[in-house]
LOMI-82587 format. One record per atom (N, C-alpha, C): x, y, z. Coordinates in steps of 0.05 Angstrom, whole numbers, padded with zeros to 5 digits, always signed. Each point is the difference from the previous one (the first is absolute). Example, Ala and Ser with C-alpha at 12.3 -4.5 7.8 and 13.67 -1.06 7.14 Angstrom:
<nodes>
+00264-00114+00156-00018+00024+00000+00018+00024+00000-00007+00021-00014+00016+00024+00001-00015+00022+00014
</nodes>
This chain:
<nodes>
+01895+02379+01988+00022+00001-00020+00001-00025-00017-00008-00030+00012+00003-00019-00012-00015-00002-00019-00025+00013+00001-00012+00003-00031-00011+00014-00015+00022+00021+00008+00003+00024-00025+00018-00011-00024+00020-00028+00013+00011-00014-00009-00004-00018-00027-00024-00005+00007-00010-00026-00013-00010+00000-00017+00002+00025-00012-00010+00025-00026+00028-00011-00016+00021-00004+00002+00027+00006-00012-00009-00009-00032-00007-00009-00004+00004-00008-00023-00017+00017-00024-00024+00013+00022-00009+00021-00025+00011+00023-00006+00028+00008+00017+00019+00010+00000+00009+00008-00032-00002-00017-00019+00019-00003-00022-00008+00014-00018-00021+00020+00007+00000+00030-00015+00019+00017-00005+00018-00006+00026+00026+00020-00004+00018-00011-00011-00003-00020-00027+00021-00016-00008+00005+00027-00019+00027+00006-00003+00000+00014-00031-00001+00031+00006-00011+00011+00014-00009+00021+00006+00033+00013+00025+00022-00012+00011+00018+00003+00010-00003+00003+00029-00027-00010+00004-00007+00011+00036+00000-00027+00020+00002-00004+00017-00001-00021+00021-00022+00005+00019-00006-00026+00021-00002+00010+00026+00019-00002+00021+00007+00012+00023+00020-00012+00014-00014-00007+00027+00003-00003+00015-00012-00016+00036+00021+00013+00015-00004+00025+00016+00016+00007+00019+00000-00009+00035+00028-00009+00004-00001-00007+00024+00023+00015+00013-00002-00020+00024+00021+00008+00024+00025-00027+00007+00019+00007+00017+00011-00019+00004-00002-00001+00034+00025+00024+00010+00006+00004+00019+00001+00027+00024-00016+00012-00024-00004+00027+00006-00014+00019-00016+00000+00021-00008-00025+00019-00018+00014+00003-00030+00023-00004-00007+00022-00014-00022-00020-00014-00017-00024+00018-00023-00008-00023-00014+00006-00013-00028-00007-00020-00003+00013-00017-00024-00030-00013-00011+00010-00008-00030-00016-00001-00016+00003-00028-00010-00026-00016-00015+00011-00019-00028-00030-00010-00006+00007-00002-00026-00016-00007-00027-00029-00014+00015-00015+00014-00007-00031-00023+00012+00007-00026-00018+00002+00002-00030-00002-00018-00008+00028-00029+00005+00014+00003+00019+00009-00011+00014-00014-00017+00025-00022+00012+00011+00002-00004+00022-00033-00012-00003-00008-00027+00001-00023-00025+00002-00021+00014+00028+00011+00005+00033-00012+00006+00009+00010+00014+00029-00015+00020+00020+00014+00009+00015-00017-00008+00021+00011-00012+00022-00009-00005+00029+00007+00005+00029-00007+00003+00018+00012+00000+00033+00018-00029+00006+00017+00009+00005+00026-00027+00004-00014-00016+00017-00013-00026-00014-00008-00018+00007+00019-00015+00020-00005-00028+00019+00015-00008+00012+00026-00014-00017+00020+00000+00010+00027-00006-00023+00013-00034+00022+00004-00009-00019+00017-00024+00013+00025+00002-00002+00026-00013+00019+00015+00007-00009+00022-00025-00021+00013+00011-00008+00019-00017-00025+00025-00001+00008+00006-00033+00016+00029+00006+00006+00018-00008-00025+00025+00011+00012+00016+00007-00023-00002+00019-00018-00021+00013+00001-00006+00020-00028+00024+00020+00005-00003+00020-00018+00021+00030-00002-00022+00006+00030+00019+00024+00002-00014+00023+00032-00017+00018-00013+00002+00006-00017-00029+00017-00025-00028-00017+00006+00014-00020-00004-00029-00023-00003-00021+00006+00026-00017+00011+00009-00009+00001+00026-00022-00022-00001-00004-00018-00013-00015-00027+00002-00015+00003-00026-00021-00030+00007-00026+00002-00027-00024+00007+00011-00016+00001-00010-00023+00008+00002-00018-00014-00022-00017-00014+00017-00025-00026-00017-00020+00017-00006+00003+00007-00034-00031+00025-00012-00016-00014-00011-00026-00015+00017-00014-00015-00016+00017-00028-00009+00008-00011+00018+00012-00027-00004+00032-00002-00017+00006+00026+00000+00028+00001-00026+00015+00011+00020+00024-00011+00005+00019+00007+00011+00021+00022-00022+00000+00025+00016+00012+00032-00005+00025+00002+00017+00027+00000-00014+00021+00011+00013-00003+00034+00003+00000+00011+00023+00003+00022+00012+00019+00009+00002+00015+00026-00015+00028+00012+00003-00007+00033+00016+00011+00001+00024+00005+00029+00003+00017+00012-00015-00014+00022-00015+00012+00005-00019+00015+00027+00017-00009+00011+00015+00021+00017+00013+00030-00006+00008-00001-00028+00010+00025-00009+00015+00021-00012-00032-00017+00006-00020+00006-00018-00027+00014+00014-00018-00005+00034+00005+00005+00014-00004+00030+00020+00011+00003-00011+00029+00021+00014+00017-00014+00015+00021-00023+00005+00000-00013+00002+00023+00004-00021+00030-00018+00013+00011-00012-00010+00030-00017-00017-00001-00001-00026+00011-00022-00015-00001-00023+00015+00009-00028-00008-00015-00027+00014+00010-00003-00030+00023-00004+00019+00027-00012-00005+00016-00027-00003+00007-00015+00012-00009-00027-00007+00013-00027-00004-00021+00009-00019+00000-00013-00015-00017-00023-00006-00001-00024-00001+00032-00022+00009-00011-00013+00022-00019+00016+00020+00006-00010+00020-00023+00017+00000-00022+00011-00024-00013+00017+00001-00024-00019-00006-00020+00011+00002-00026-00020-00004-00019+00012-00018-00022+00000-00025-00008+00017-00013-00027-00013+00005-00025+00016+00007-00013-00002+00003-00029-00002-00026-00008-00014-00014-00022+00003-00025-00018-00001+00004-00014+00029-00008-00020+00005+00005-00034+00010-00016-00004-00006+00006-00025-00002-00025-00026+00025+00007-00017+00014-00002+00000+00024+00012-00030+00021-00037+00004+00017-00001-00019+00024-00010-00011-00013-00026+00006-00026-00012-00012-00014-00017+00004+00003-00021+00030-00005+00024+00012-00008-00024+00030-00009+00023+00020-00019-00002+00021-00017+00019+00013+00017+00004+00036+00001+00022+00004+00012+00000+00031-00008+00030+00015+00005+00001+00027-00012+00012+00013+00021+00023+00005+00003+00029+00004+00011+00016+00016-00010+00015+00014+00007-00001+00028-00002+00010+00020-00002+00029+00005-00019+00020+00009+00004+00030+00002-00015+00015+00015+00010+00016+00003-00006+00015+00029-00032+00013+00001-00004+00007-00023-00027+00019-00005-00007-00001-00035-00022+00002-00003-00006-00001-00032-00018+00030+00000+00005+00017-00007-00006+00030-00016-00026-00005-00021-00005-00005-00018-00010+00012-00022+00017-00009-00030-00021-00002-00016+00000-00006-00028-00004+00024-00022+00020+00013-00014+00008+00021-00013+00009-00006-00027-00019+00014-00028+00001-00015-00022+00020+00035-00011+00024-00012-00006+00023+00019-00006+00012-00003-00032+00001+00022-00010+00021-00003-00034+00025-00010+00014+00011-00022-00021+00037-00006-00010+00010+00030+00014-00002+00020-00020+00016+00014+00000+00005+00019+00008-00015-00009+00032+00001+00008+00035+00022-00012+00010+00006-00021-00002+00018-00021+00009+00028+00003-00015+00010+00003+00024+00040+00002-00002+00011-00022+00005+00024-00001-00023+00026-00019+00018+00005+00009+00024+00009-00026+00018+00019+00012+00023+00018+00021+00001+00005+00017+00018+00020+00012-00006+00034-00004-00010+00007+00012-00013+00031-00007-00011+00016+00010+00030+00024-00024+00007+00012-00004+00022-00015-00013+00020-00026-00015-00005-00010-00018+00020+00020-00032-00003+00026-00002-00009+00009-00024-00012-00012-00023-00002+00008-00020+00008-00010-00028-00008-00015-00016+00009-00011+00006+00035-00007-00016+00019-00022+00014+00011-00013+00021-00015-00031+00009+00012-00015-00027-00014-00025+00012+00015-00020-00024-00010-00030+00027-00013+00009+00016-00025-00011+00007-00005-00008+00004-00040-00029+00001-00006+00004-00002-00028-00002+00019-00010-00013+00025+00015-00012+00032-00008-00009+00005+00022-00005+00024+00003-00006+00018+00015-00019+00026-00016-00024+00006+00015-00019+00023-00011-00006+00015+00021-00012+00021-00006-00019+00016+00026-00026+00009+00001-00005-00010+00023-00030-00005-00006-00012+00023+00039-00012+00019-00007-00001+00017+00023+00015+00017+00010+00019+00004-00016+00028+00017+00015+00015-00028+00015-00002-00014-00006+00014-00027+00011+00009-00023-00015+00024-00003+00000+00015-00014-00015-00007-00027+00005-00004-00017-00027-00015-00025+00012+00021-00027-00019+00016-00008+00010+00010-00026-00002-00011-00027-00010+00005-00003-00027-00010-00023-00010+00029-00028+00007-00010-00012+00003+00021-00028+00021+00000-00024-00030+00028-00008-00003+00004-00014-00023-00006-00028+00020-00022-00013+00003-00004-00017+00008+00012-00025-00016+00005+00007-00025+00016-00026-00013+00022-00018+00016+00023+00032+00000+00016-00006+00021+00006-00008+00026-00032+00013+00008-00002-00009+00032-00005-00039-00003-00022+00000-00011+00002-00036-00005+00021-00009-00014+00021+00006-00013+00020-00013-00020+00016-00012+00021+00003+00021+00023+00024-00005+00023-00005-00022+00029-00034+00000-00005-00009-00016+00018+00000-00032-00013-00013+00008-00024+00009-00016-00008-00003-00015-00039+00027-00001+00001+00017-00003-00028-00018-00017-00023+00004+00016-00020-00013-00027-00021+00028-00002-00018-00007-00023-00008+00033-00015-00019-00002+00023-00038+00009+00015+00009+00011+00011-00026+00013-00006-00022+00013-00026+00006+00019-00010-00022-00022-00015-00022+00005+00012-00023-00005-00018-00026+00012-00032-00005-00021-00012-00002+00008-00040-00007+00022+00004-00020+00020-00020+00014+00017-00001-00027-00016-00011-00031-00020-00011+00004-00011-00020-00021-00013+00034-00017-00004+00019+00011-00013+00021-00020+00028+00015-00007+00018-00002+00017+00023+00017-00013+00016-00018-00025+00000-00018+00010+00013-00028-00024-00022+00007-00032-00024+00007+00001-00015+00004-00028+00000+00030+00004+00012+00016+00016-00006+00029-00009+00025+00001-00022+00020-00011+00008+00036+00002-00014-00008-00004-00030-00021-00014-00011-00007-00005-00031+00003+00029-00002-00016+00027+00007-00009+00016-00013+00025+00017+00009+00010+00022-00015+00026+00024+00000-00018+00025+00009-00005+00004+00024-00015+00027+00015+00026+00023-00005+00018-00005+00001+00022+00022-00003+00000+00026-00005-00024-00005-00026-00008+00035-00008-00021+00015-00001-00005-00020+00015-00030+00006+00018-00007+00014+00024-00014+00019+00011+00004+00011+00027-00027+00004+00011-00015-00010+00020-00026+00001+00016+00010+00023+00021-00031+00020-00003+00002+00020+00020-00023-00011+00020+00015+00006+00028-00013-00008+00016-00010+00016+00019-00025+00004+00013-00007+00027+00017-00016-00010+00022+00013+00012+00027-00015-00015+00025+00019+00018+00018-00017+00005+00018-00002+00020+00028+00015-00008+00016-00004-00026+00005+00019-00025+00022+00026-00011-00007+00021+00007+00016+00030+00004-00007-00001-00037+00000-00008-00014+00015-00005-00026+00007-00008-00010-00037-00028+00002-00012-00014-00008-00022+00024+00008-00019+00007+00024-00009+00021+00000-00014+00025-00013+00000+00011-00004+00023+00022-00020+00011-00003-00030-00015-00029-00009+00001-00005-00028-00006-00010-00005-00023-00009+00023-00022+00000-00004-00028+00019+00006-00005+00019+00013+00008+00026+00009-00010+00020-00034-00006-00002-00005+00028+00022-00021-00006-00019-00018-00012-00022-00010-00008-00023-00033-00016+00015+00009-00023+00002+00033-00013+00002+00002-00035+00027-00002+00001+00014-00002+00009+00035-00001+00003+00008-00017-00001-00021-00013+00014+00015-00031+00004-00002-00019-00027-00013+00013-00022+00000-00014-00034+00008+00025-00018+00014+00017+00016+00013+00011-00014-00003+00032-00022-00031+00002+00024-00019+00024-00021+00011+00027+00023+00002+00026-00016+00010+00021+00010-00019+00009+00007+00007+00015+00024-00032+00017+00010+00012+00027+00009-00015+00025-00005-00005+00014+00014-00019+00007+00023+00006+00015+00021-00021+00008+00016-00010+00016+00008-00028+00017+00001-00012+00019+00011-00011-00004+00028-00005+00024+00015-00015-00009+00022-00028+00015+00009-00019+00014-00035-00019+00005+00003-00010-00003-00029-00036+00000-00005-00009+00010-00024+00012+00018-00022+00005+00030+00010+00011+00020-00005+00026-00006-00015+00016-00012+00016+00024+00007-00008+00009-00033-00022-00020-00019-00001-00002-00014-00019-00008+00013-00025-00022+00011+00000-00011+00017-00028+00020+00020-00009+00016+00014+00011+00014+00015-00006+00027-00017-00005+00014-00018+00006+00026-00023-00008-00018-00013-00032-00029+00009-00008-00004-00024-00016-00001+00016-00023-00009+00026+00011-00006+00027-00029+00028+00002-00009+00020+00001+00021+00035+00007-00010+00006-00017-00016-00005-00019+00000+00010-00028-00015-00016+00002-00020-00022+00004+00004-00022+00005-00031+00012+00012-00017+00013+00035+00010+00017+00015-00015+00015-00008-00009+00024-00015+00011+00028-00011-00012-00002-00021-00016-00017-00017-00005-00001-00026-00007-00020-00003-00024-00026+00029+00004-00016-00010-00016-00019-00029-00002+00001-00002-00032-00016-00032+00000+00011-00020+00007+00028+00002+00007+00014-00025+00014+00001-00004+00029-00023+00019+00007-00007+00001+00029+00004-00036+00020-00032-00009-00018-00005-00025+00012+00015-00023-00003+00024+00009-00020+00024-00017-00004+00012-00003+00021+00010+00016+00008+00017+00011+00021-00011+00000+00037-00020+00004-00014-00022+00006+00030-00016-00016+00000-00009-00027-00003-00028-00015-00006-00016-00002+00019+00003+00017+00030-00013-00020+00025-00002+00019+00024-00017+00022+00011-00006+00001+00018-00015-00022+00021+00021+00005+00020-00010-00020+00028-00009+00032+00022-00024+00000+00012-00009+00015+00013-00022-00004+00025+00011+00008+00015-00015-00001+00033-00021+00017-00002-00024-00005+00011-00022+00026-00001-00007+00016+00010+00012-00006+00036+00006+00023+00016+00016+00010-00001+00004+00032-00008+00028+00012-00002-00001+00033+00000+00011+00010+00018+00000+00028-00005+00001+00016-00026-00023+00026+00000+00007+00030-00013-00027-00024-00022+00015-00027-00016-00018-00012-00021-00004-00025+00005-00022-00006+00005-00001-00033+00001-00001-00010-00023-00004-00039+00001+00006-00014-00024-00019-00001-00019-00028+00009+00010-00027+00000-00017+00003+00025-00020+00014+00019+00024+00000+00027-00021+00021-00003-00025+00022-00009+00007+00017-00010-00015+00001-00011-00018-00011-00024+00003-00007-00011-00031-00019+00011-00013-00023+00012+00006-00016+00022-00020+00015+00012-00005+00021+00019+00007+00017+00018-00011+00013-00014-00023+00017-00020-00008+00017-00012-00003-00011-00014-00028-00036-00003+00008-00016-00022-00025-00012+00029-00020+00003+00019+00007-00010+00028-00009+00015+00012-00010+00029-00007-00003+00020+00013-00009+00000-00016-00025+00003+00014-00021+00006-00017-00027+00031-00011-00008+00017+00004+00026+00028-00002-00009+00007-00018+00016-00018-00009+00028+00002-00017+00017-00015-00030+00002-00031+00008-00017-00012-00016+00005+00000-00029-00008+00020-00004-00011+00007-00025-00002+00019-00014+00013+00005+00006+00027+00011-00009+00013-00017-00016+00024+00023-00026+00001-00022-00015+00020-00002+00008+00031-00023-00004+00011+00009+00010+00028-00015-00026+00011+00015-00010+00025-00018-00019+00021+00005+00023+00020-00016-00005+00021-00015+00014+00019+00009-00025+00025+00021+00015+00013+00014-00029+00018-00010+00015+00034-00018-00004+00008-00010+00006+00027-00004-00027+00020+00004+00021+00021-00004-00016+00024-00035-00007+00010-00014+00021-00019-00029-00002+00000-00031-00014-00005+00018-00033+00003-00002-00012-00013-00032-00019+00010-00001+00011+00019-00034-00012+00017-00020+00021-00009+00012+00024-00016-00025+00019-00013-00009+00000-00031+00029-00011-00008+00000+00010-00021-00013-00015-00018-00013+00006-00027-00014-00014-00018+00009+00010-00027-00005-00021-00019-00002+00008-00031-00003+00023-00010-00027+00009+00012-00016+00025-00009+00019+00017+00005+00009+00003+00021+00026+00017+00005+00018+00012-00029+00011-00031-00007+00017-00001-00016-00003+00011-00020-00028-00014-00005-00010+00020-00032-00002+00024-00009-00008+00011+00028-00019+00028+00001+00026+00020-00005+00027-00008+00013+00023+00023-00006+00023-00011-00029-00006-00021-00013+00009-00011-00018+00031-00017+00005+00003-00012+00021+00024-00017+00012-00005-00024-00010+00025-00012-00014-00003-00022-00006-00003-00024+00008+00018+00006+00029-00013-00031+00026+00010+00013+00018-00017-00027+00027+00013+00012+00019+00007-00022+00023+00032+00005+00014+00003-00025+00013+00004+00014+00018-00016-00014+00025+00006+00008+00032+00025-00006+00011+00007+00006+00015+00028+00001+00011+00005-00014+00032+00017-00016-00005+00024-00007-00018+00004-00028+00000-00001-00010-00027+00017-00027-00005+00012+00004-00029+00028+00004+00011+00020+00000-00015+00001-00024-00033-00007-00019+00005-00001-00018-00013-00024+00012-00028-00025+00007+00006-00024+00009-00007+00016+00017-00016+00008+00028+00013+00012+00025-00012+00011-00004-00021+00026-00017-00005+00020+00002-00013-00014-00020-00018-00014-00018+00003-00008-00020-00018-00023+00019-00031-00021+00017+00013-00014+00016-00013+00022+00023-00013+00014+00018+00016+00029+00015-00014+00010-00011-00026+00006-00035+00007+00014-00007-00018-00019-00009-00022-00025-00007+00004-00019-00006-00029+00004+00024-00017-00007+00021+00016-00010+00026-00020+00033+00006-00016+00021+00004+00014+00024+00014-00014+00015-00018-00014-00012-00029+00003+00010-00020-00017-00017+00010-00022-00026+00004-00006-00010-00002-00021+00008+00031-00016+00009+00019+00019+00008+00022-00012+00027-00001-00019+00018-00020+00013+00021-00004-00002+00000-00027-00031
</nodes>
């Protein structure tokens, strides 16, 4: 498995094209769950783990990969599950996202399955607020659970969200007032924390929580607004994993539209140990900032809609 892996990066054929791969596993039982290869650096047999006092109870130790010390999260017990017990036959995931690398813990690893967007569902409506899920597809007659791992690490553990006063003190020059950034991301968490960076200087946001239903909030506004679109609208912020449409497909849609394509888009992922330029270019996105430093965000936000403004 570990180096079917190590391919990931020639992966980036499916940029644009709306398809993924996903890595199917296990946790605690035959219940399987899914996430992004291009998430995930490498997969191994749960090496020996040390333990970390004081850590959270998620934390089930580190693990030394080649001289680098790896925080290890059971992601079952991280989730509201059962701790995985048997750990010789466990298997850790190692991923790379929200710039820093860590381990989760899992029961069994399945298979690598290269799937369209627009296979992939929101959660269901009435799952409220406290699943730990970003979509859900089916793959075999079997419902397969993609795990908002954002959240699972956000809770283990926190990154500082708040914007410097020193960038909000020079955002107050510019009047965002009549300005509104649409924002689109899968993870109730990611949206939560661009939501409040653009608020906090005062810029209005809307929010989506897929491809789809961004392109469709941007055609309506196209209609109503016309050429005062990018007045009004200057700024897609967009995640690239995302159900029904991802962000690659998205902004081709979006740079192909003659009524849209002048709108800016950054490309704000957690994907940030894969991702390259070429990327950028190949679907026509204007930049792209990995996620998350608040400070970064709002600082690039505020160049571009200052200059719009």
């Amino acid at each position: 498995m570990s180096s079917s892996l190590n391919s990931v990066n020639q992966r980036t054929n499916l940029v644009g094209q709306n398809r993924f791969e996903l890595l199917m596993f296990r946790l605690n039982g035959p219940q399987p769950f899914g996430i992004n290869v291009f998430k995930v650096r490498e997969v191994l047999k749960c090496p020996e783990l040390s333990e970390m006092p004081g850590s959270s109870p998620q934390v089930r130790g580190i693990a030394h990969l080649r001289g680098v010390p790896i925080t290890v999260i059971d992601l079952s017990l991280a989730t509201g599950g059962s701790a995985i017990t048997d750990i010789s036959n466990a298997f850790v995931l190692v991923t790379e996202y929200n710039r820093s690398t860590q381990g989760f813990l899992v029961g069994g690893v399945d298979r690598i399955i290269n799937v369209n967007w627009e296979q992939i569902s929101p959660p269901p409506s009435g799952a409220g607020k406290a699943h730990y899920l970003t979509a859900v597809t089916e793959i075999d007659g079997k419902l397969v659970q993609i795990i908002d791992v954002e959240k699972v690490f956000f809770e283990i553990s926190p990154v500082n969200e708040d914007v410097s006063q020193q960038v909000i003190e020079e955002a107050q020059q510019i009047d965002f007032s009549k300005m509104t950034v649409l924002v689109a991301d899968d993870s109730m968490i990611a949206r939560k924390q661009v939501k409040n960076a653009l608020q906090s200087i005062g810029i209005n946001v809307e929010l989506v929580n897929d491809g789809r239903s961004a392109l469709n909030w941007l055609e309506a506004k196209a209609a109503e607004l016309g050429d005062n679109l990018t007045k009004v609208v200057p700024l897609l912020i967009s995640d690239i994993e995302m159900p029904e449409m991802d962000g690659y497909t998205l902004t081709a849609e979006i740079k192909a539209n003659p009524d849209l394509r002048n709108l800016h888009i950054v490309l704000h992922s957690s994907l940030s140990g894969v991702f390259n330029e070429a990327m950028v270019k190949k679907v026509g996105a204007d930049q792209f900032i990995a996620k998350f430093h608040p400070d970064e965000l709002v600082l690039a936000v505020q160049k571009w809609m200052g200059n719009k403004g």
